[in-house]
C-alpha positions, 0 to 999 in steps of 0.5 A: 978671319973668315971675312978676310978670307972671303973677301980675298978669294972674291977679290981674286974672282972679280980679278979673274974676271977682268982679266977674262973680259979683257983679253976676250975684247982683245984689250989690256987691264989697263985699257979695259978698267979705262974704258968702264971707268969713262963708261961709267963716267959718260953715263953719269954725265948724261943722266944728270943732264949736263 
């Protein structure tokens, strides 16, 4: 049960964090998560040369 529990307050940390990132970028959840996930998926487009 402590994995469970561990697991739980580090997904609620990684949570907050999101929440503290976004707003401090002026931008929604929604629009944050957006633009990391096209981040990540540009960064990956341009490192396998396409």
């Amino acid at each position: 049960m402590k994995t469970k529990s561990t697991f739980i307050k580090s997904s609620e940390y990684f949570k907050n964090l999101l929440i503290k990132q976004a707003s401090d970028k002026g931008m929604s959840i929604t629009e944050y998560i957006e633009m990391l996930v096209y981040q990540d998926t540009n960064k990956e487009v341009i490192n396998n040369g396409l």
